[in-house]
C-alpha positions as semicolon CSV with decimal commas, in nm:
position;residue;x (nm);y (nm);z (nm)
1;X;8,523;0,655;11,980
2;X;8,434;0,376;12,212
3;X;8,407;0,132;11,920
4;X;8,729;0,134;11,885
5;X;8,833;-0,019;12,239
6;X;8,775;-0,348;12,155
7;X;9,045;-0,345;11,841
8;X;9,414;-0,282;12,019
9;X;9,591;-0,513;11,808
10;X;9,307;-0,480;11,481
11;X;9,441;-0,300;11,162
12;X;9,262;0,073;11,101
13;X;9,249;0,207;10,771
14;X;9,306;0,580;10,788
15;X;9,168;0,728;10,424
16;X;9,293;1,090;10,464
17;X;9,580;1,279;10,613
18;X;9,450;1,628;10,606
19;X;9,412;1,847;10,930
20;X;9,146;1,619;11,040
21;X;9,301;1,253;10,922
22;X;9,651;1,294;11,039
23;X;9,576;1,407;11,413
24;X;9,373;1,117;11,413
25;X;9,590;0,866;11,257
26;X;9,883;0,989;11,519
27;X;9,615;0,953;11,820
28;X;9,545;0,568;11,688
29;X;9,864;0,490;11,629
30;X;9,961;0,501;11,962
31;X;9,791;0,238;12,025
32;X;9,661;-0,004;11,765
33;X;9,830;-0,024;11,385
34;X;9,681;0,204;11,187
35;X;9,773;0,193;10,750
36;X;9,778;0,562;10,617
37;X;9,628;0,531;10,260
38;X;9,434;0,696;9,977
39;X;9,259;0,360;9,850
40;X;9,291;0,087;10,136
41;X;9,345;-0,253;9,949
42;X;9,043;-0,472;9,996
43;X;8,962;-0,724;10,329
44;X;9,218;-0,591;10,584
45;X;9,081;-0,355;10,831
46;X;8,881;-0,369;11,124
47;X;8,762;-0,035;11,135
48;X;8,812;0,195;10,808
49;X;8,797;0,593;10,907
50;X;8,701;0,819;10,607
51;X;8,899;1,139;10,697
52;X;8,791;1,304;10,341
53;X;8,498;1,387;10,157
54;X;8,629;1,294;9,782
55;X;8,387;1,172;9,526
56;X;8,557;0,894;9,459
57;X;8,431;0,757;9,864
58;X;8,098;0,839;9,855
59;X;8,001;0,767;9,531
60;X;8,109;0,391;9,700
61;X;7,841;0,437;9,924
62;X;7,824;0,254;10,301
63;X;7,842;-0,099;10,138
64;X;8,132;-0,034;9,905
65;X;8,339;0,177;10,138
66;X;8,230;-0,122;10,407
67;X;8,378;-0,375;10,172
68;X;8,702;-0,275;10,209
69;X;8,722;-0,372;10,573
70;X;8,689;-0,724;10,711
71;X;8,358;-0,901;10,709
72;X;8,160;-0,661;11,064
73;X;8,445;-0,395;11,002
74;X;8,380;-0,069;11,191
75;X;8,331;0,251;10,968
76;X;8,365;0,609;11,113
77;X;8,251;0,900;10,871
78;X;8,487;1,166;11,028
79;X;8,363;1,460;10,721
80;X;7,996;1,349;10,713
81;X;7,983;1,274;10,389
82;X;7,766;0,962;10,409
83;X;7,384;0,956;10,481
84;X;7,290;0,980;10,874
85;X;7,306;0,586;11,024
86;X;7,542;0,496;10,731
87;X;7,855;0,488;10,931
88;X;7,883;0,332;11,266
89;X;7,991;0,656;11,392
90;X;8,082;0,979;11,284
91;X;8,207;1,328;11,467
């Protein structure tokens, strides 16, 4: 996930610690904080990773999922829930 390279120090929201989320989370916490979390509180996050494919997230949608993160925050769609170009990446 090259987008991520540029945000060492940046705050990542990790939403979802199943067998995808929590391999993830330990990989990016290595290096960067990352804040394990069902609902990420508004405005804090760089990048937000969706690890899950709950209702709840995508009937947010890009924008409302987006508005979580800082103002340009990064969002990776790790389950593919969201529509294709929705995310800024996805696996």
């Amino acid at each position: 996930m090259k987008a991520l390279a540029g945000l060492d120090k940046e705050n990542i929201a990790m939403i979802g610690l199943g067998y995808v989320g929590l391999p993830l989370a330990v990989e990016f916490g290595k290096s960067r904080p990352v804040s394990l979390t069902d609902m990420p509180a508004g405005r804090q996050y760089a990048a937000i990773v969706m690890a899950v494919g709950h209702r709840q997230f995508v009937s947010m949608g890009e924008n409302g999922i987006k508005a979580l993160g800082l103002p340009n925050a990064v969002l990776f769609d790790v389950k593919t829930v969201l529509p294709l170009g929705a995310s800024d990446g996805r696996l």
